[in-house]
KOLDREN-586870 format. One record per atom (N, C-alpha, C): atom name; x, y, z; residue in one letter. Coordinates in steps of 0.1 Angstrom, whole numbers, plus 2048, in hexadecimal, padded with zeros to 3 digits. Atoms other than C-alpha are relative to their C-alpha. Layout:
<sites>
{site 'CA'; {X; Y; Z}; 'A'}
...
</sites>
This chain:
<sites>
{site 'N'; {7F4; 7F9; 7FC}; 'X'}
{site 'CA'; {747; 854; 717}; 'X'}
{site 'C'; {808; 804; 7F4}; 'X'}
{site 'N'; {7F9; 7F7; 808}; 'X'}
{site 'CA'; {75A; 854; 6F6}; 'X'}
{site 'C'; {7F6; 7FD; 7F0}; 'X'}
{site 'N'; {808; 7FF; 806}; 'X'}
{site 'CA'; {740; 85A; 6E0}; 'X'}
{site 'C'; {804; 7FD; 7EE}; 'X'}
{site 'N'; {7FD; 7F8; 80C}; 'X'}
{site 'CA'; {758; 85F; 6C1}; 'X'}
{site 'C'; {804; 7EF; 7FD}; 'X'}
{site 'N'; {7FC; 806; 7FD}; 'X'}
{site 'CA'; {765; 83B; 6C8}; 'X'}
{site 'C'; {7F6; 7EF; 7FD}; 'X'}
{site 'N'; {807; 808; 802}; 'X'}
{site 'CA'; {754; 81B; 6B9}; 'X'}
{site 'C'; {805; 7F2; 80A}; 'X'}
{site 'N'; {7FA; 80C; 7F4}; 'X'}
{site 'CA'; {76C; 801; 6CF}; 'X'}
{site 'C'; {7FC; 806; 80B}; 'X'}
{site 'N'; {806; 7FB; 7EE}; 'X'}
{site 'CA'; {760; 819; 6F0}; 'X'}
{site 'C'; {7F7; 7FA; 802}; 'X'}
{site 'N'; {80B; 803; 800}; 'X'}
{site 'CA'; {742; 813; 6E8}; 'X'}
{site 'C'; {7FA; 7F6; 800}; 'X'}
{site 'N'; {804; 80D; 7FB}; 'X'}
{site 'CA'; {741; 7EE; 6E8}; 'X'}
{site 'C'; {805; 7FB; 808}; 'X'}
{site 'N'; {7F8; 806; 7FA}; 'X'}
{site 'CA'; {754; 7ED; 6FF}; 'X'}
{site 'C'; {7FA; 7FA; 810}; 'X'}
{site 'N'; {808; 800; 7F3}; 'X'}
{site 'CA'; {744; 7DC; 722}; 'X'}
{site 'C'; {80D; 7FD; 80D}; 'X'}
{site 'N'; {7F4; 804; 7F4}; 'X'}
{site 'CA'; {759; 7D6; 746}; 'X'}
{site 'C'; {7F2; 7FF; 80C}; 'X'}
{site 'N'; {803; 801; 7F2}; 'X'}
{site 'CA'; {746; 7C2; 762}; 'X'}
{site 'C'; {808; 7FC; 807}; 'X'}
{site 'N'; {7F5; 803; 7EF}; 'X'}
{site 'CA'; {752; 7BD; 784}; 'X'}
{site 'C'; {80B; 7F4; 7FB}; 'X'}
{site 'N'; {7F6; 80C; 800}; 'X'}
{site 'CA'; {764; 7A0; 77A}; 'X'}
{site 'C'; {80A; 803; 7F7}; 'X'}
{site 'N'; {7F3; 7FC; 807}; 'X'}
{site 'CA'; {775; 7AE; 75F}; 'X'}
{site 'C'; {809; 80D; 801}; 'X'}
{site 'N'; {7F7; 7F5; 7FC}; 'X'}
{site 'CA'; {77E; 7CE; 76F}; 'X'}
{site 'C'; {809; 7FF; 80B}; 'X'}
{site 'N'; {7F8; 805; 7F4}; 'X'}
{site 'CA'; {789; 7BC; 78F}; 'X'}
{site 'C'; {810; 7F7; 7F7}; 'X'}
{site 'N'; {7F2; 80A; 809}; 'X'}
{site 'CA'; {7A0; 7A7; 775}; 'X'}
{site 'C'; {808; 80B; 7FE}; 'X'}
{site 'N'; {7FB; 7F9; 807}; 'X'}
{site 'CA'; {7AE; 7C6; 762}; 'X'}
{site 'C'; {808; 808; 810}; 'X'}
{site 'N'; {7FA; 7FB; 7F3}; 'X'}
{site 'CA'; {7B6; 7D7; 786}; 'X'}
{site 'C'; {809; 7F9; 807}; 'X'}
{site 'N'; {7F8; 80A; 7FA}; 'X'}
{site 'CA'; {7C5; 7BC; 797}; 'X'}
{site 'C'; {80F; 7F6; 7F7}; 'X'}
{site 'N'; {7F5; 809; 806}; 'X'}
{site 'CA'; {7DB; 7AB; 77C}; 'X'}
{site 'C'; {806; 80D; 7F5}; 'X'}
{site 'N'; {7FC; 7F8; 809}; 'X'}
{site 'CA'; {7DC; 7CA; 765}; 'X'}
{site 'C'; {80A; 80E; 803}; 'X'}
{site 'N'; {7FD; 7F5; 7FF}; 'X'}
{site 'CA'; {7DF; 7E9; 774}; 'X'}
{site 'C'; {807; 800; 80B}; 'X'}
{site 'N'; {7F9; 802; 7F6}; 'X'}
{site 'CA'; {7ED; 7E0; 793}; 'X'}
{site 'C'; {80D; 7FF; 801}; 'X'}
{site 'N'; {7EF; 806; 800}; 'X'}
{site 'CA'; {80D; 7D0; 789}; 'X'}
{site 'C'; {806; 80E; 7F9}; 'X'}
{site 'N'; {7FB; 7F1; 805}; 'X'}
{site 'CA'; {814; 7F0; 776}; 'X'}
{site 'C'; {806; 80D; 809}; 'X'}
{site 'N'; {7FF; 7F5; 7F3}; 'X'}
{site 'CA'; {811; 807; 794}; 'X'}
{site 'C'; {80B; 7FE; 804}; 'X'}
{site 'N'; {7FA; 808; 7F7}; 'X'}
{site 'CA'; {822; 7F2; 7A6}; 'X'}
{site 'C'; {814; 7FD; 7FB}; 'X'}
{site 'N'; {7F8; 7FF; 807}; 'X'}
{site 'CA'; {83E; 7EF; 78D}; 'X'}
{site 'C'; {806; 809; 7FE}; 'X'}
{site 'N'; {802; 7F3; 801}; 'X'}
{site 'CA'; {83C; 811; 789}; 'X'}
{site 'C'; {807; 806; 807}; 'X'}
{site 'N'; {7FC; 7F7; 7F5}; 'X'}
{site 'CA'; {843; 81C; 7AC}; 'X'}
{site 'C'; {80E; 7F9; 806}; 'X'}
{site 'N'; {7F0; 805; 7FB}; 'X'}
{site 'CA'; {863; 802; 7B0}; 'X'}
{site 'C'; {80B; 806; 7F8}; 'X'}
{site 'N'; {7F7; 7F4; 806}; 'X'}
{site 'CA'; {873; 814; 795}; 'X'}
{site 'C'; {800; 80F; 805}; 'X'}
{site 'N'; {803; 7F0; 7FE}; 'X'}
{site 'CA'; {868; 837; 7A2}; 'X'}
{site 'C'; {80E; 7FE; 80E}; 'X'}
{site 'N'; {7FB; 7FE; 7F3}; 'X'}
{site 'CA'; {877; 82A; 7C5}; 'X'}
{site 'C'; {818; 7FA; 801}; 'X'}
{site 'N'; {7F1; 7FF; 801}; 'X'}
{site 'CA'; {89B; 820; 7B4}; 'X'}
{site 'C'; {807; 80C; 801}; 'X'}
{site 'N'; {7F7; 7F4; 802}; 'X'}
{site 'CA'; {8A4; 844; 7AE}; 'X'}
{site 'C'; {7F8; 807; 80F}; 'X'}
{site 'N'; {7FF; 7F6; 7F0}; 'X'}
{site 'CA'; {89A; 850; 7D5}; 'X'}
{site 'C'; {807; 7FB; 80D}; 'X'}
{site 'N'; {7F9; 803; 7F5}; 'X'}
{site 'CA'; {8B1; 852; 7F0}; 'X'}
{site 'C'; {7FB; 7F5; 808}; 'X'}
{site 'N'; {808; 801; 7F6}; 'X'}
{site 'CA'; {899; 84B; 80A}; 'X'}
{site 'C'; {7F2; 7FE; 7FD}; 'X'}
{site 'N'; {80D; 7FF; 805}; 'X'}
{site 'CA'; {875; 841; 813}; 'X'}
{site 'C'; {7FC; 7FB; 80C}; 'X'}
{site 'N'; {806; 803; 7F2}; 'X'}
{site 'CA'; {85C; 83C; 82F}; 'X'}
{site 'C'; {7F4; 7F3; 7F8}; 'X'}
{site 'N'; {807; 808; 803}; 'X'}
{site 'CA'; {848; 81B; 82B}; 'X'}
{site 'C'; {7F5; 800; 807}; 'X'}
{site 'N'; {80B; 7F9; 7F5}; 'X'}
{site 'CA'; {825; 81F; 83B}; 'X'}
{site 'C'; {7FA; 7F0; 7FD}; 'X'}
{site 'N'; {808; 80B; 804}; 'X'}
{site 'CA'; {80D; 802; 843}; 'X'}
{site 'C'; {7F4; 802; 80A}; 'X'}
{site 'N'; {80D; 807; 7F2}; 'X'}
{site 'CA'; {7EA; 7F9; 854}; 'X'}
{site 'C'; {800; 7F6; 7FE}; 'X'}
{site 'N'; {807; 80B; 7FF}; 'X'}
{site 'CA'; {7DB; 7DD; 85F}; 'X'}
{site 'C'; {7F2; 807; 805}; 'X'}
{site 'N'; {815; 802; 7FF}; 'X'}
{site 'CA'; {7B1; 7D7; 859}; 'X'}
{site 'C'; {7FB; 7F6; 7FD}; 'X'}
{site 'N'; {80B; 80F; 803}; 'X'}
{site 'CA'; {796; 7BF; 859}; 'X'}
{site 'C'; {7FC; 805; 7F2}; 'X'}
{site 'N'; {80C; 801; 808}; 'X'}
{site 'CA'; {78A; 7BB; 839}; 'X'}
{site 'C'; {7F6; 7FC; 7FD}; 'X'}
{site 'N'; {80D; 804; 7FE}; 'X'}
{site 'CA'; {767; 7BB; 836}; 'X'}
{site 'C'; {7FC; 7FC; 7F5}; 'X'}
{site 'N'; {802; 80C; 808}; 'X'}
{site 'CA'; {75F; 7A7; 818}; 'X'}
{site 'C'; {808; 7F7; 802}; 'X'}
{site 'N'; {7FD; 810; 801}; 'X'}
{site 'CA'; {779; 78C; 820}; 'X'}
{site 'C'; {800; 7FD; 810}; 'X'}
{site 'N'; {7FC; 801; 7F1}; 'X'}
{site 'CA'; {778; 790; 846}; 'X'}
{site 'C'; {80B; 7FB; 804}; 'X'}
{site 'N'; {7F7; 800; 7FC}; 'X'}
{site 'CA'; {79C; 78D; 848}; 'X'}
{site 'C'; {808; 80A; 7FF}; 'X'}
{site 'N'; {801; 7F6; 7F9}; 'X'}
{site 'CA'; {7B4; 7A3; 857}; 'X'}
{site 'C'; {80F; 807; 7EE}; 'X'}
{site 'N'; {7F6; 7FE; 80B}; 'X'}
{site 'CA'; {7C9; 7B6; 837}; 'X'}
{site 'C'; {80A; 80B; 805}; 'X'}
{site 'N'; {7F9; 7F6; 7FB}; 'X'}
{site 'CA'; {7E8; 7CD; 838}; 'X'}
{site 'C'; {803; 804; 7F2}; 'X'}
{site 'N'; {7FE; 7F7; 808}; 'X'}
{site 'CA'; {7EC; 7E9; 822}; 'X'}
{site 'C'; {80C; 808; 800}; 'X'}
{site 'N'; {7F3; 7F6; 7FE}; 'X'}
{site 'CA'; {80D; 7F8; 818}; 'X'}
{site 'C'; {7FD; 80E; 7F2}; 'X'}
{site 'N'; {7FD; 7F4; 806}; 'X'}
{site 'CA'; {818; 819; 80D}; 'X'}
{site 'C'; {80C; 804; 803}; 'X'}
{site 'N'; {7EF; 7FC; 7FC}; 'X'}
{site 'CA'; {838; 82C; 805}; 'X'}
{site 'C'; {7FD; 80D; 7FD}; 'X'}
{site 'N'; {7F9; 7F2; 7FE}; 'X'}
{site 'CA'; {844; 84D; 80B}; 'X'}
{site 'C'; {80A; 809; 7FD}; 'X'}
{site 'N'; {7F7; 7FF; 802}; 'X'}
{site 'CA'; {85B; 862; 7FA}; 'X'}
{site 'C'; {7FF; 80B; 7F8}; 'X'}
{site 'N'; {7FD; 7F7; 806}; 'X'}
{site 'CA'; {86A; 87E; 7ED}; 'X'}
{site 'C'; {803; 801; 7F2}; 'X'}
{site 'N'; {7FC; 802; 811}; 'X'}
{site 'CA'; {866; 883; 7C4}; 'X'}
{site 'C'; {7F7; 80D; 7FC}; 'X'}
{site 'N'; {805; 7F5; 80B}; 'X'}
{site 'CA'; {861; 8A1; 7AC}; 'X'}
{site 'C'; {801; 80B; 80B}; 'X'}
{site 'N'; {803; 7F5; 7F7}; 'X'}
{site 'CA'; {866; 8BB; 7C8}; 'X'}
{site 'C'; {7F2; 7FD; 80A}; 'X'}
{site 'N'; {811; 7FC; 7F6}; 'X'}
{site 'CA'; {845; 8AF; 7E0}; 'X'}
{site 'C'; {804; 7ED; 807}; 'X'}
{site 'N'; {801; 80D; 7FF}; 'X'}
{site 'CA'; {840; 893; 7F3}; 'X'}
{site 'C'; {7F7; 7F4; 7FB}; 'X'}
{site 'N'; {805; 80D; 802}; 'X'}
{site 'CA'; {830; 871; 7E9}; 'X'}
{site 'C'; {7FC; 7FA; 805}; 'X'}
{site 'N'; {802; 809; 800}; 'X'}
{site 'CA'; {81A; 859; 7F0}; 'X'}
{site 'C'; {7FB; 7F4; 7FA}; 'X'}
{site 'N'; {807; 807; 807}; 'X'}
{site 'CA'; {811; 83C; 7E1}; 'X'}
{site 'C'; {7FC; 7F1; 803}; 'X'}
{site 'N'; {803; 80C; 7FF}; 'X'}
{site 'CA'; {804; 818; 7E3}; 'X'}
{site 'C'; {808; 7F6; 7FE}; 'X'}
{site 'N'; {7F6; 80F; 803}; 'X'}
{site 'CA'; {818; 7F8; 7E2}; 'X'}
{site 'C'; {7F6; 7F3; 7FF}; 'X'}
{site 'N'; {808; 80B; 802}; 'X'}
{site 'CA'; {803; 7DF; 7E8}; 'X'}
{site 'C'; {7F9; 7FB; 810}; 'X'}
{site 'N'; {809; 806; 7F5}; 'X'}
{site 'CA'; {7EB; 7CA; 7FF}; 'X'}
{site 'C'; {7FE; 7EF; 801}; 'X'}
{site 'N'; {7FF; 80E; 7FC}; 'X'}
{site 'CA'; {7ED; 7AB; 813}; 'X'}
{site 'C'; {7F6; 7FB; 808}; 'X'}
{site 'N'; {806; 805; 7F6}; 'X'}
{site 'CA'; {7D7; 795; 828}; 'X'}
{site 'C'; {80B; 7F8; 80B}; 'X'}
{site 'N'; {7F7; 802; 7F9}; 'X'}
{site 'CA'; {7E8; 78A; 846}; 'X'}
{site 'C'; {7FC; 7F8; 80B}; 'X'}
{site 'N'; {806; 809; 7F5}; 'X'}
{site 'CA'; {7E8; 773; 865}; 'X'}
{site 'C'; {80B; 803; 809}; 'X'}
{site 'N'; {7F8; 7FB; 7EE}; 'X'}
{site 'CA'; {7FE; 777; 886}; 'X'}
{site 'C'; {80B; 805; 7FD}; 'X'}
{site 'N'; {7F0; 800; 801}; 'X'}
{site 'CA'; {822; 778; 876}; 'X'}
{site 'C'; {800; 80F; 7F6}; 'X'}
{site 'N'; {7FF; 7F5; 808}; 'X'}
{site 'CA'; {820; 7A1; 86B}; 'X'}
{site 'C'; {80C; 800; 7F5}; 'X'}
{site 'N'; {7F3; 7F7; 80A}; 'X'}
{site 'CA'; {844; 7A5; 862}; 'X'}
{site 'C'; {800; 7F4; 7F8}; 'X'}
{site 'N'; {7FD; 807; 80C}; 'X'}
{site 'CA'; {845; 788; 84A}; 'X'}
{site 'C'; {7FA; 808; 7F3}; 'X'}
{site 'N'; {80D; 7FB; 80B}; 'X'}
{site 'CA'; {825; 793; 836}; 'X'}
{site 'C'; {809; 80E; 7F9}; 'X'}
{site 'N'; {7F9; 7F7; 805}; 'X'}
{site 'CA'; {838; 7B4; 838}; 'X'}
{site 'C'; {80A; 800; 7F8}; 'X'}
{site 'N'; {7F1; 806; 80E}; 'X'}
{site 'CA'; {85C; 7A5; 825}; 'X'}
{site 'C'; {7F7; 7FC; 7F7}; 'X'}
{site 'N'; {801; 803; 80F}; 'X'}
{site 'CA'; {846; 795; 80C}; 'X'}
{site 'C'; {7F8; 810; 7F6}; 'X'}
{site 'N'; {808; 7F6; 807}; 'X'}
{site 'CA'; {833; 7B5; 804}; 'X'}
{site 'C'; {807; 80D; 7FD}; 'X'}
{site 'N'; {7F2; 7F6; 800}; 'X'}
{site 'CA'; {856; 7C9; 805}; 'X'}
{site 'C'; {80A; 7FC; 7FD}; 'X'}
{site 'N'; {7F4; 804; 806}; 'X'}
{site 'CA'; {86A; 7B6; 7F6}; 'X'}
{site 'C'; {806; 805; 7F5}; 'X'}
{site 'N'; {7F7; 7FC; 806}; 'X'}
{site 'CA'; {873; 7C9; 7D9}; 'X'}
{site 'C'; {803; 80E; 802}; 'X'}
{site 'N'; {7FB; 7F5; 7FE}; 'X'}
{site 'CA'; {87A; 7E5; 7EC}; 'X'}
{site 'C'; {810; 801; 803}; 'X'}
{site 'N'; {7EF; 7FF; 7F7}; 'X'}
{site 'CA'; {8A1; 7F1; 7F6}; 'X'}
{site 'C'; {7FE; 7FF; 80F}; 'X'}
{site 'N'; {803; 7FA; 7F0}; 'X'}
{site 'CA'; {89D; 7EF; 81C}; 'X'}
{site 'C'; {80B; 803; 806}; 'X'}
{site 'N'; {7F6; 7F7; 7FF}; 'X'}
{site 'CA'; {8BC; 800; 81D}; 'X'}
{site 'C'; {7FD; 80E; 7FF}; 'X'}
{site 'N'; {800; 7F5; 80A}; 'X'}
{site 'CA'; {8A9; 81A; 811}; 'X'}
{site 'C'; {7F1; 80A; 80C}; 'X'}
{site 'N'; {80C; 7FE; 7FA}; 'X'}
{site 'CA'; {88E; 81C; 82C}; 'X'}
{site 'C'; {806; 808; 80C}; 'X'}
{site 'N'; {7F8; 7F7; 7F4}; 'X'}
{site 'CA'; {88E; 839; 845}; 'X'}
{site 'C'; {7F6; 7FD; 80A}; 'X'}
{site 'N'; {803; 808; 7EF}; 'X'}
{site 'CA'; {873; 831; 85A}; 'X'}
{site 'C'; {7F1; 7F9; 7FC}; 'X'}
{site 'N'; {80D; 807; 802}; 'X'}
{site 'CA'; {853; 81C; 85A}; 'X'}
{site 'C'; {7F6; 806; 806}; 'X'}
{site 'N'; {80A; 7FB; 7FF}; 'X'}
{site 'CA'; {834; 82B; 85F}; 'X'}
{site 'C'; {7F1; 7F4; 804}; 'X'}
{site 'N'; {80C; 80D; 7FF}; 'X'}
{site 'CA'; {815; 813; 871}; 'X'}
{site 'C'; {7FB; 809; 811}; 'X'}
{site 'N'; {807; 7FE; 7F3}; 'X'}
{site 'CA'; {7FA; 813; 88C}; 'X'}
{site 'C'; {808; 7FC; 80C}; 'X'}
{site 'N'; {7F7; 802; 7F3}; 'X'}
{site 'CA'; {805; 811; 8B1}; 'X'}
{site 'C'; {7FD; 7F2; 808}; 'X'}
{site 'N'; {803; 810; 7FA}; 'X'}
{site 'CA'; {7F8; 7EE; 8BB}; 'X'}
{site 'C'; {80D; 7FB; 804}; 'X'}
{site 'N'; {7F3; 809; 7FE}; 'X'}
{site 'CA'; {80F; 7D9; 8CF}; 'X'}
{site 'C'; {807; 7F5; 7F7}; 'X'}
{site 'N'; {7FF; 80D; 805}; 'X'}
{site 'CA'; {811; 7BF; 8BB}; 'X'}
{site 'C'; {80A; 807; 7F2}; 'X'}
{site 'N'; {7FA; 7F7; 806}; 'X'}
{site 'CA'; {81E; 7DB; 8A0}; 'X'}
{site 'C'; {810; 805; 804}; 'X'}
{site 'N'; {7ED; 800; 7FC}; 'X'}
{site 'CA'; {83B; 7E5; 8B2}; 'X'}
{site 'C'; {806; 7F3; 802}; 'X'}
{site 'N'; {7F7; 80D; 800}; 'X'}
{site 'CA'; {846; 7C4; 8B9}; 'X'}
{site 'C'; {804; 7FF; 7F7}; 'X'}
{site 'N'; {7FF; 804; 80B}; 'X'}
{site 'CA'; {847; 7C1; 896}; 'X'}
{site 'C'; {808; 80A; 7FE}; 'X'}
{site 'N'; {7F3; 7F5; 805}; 'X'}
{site 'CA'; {85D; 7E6; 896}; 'X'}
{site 'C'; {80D; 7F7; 800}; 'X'}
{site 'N'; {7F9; 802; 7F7}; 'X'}
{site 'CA'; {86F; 7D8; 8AB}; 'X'}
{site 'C'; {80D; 7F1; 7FA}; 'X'}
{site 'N'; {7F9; 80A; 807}; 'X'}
{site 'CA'; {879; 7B7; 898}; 'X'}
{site 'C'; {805; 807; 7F1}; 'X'}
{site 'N'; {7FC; 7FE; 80C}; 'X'}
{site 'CA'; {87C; 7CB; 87A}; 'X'}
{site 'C'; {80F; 809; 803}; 'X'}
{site 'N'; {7F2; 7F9; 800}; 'X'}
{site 'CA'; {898; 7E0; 886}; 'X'}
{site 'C'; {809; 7FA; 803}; 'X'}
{site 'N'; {7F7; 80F; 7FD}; 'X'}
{site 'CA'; {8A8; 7C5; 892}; 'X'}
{site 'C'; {809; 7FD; 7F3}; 'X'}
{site 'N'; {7F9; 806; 80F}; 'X'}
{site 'CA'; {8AD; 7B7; 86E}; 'X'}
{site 'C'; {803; 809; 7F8}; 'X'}
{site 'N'; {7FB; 7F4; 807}; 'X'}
{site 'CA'; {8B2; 7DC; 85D}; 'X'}
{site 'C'; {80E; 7FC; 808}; 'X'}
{site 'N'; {7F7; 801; 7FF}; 'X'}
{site 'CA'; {8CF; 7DC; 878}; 'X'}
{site 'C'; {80C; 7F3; 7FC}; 'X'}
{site 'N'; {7F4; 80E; 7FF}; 'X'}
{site 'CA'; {8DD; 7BA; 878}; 'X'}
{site 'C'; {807; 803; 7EC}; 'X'}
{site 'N'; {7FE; 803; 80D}; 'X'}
{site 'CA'; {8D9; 7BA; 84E}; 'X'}
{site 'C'; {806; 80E; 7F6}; 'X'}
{site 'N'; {7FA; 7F3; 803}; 'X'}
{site 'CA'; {8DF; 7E2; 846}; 'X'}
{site 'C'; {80B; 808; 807}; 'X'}
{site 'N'; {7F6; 7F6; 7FD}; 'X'}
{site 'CA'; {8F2; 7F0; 861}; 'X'}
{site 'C'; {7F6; 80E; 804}; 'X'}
{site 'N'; {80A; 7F2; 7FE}; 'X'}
{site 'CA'; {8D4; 80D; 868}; 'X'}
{site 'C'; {7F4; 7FB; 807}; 'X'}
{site 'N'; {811; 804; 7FA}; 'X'}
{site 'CA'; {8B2; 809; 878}; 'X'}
{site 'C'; {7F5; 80A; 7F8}; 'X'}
{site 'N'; {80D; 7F5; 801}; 'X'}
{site 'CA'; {892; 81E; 86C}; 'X'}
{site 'C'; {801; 80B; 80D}; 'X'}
{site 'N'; {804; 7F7; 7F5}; 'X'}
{site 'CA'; {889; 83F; 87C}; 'X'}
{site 'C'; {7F4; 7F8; 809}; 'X'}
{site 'N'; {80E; 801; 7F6}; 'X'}
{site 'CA'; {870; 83A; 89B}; 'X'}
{site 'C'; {7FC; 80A; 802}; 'X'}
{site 'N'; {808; 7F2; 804}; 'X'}
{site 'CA'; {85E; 859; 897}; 'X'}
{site 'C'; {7F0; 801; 809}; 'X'}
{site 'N'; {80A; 803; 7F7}; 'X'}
{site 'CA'; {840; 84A; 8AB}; 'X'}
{site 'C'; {7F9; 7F6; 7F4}; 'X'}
{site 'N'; {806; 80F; 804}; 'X'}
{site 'CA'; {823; 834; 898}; 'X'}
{site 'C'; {7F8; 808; 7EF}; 'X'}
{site 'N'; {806; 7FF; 80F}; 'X'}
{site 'CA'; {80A; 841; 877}; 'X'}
{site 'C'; {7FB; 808; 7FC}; 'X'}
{site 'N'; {805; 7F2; 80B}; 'X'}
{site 'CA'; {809; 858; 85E}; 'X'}
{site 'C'; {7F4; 7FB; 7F7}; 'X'}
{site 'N'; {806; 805; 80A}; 'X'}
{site 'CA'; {7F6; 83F; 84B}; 'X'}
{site 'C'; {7F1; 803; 804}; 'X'}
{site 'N'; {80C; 801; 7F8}; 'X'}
{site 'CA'; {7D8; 844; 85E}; 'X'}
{site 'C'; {7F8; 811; 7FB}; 'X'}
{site 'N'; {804; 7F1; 807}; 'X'}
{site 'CA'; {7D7; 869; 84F}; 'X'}
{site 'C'; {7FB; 7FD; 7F1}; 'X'}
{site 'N'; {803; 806; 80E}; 'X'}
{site 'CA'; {7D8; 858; 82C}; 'X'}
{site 'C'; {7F2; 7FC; 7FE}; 'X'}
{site 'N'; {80C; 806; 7FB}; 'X'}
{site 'CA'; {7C0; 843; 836}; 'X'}
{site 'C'; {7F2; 804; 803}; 'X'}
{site 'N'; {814; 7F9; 7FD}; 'X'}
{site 'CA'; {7A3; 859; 846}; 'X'}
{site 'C'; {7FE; 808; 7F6}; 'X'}
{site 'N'; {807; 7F9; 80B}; 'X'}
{site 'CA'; {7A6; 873; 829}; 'X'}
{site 'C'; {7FC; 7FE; 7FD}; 'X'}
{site 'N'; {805; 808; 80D}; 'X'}
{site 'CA'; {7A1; 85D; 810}; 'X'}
{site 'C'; {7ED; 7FA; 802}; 'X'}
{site 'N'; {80F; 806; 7FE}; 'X'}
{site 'CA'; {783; 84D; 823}; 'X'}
{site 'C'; {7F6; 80F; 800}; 'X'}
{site 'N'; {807; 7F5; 7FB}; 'X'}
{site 'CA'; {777; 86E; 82E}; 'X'}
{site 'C'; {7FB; 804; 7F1}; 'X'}
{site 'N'; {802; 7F6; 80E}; 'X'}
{site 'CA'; {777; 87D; 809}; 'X'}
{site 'C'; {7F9; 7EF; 7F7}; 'X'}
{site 'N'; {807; 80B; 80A}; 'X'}
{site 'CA'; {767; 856; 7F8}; 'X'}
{site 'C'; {7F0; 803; 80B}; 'X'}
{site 'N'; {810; 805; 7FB}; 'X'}
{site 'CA'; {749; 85B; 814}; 'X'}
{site 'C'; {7F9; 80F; 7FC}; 'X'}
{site 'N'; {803; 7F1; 7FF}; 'X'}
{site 'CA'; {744; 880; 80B}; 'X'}
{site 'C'; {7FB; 801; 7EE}; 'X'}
{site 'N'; {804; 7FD; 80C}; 'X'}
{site 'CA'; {741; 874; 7E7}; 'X'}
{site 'C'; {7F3; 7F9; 7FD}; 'X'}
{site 'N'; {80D; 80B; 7FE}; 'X'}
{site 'CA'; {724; 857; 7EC}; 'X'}
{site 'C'; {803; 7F5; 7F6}; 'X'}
{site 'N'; {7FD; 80E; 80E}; 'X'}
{site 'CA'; {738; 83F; 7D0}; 'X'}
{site 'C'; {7FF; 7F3; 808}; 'X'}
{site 'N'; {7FE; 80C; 7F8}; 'X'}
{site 'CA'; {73C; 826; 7E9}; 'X'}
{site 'C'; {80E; 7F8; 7FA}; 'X'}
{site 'N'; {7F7; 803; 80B}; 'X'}
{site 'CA'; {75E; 820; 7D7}; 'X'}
{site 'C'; {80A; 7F4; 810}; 'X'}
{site 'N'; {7FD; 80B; 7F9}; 'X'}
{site 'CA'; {76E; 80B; 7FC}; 'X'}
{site 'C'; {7F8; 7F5; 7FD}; 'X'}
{site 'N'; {802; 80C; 805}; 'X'}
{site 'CA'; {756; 7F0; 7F3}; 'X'}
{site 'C'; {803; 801; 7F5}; 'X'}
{site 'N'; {7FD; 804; 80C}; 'X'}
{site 'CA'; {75C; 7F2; 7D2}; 'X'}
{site 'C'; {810; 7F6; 7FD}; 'X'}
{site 'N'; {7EE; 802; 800}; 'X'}
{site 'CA'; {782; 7F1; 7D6}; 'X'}
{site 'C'; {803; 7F1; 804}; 'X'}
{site 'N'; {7F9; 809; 7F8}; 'X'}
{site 'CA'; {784; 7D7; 7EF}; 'X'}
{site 'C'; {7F8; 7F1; 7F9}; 'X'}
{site 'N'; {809; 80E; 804}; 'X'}
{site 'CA'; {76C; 7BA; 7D9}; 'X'}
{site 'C'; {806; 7FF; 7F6}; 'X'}
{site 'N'; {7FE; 804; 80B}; 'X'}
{site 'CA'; {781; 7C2; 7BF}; 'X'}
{site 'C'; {811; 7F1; 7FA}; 'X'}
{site 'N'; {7F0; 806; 7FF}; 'X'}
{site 'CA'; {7A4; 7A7; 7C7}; 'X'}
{site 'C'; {7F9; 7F7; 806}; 'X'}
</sites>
């Protein structure tokens, strides 16, 4: 790849050390990245699923935020949890350095067990902000979501396994 480059060139990365460099490297960056980005925006729509994951067979929730920057909208990744009955907890620790003053409406699948969870969350927006999230109905994330799959099975990388073996 960089042919011109004698460190490229010895350079090797197996799974173990690309899963390291991803997870402790690149990650925190992003991630760091996008809490500074989301100081200078009004507003923002927090998105989430819940899925089985099929290397750990347990059930994970995936966030994403939403938001208006450079003239377009945004989306981008926050991060990913494994989870067990108590949604909106998992959700405060995986949103915790967001403003949730700052949240206009939350974005998720329509499962009951989901709105129950709206349902407590506006609760605590109101009691602790004074506002609630928009209810807009249930998931945009689900658009995110099939693209992405749609356009990784259209390429044949197999890049979902890859992703998901690598944390």
């Amino acid at each position: 790849m960089f042919k011109d480059s004698l460190l490229a060139k010895q350079f090797s990365c197996g799974a173990t050390k690309t899963a390291y460099v991803c997870c402790f490297g690149l990650a925190p960056y992003f991630k760091a990245n996008l809490i500074k980005c989301l100081e200078n925006v009004e507003q923002y729509t927090v998105l989430f699923d819940e899925t089985l994951n099929k290397a750990t067979q347990l059930k994970q929730m995936d966030i994403l935020v939403r938001f208006w920057h450079n003239d377009q909208i945004t989306t981008r990744y926050l991060t990913s949890t494994f989870i067990s009955d108590d949604i909106l907890s998992a959700f405060y620790q995986c949103v915790e350095k967001l403003k949730f003053s700052k949240i206009l409406q939350i974005s998720m699948d329509g499962p009951n067990v989901t709105w129950k969870f709206f349902e407590n969350l506006q609760a605590d927006l109101k009691k602790e902000y004074s506002h609630e999230a928009l209810s807009i109905g249930s998931c945009g994330l689900h658009i995110v979501h099939n693209s992405f799959k749609y356009s990784e099975s259209s390429t044949g990388w197999n890049i979902s396994e890859i992703l998901t073996s690598l944390c």
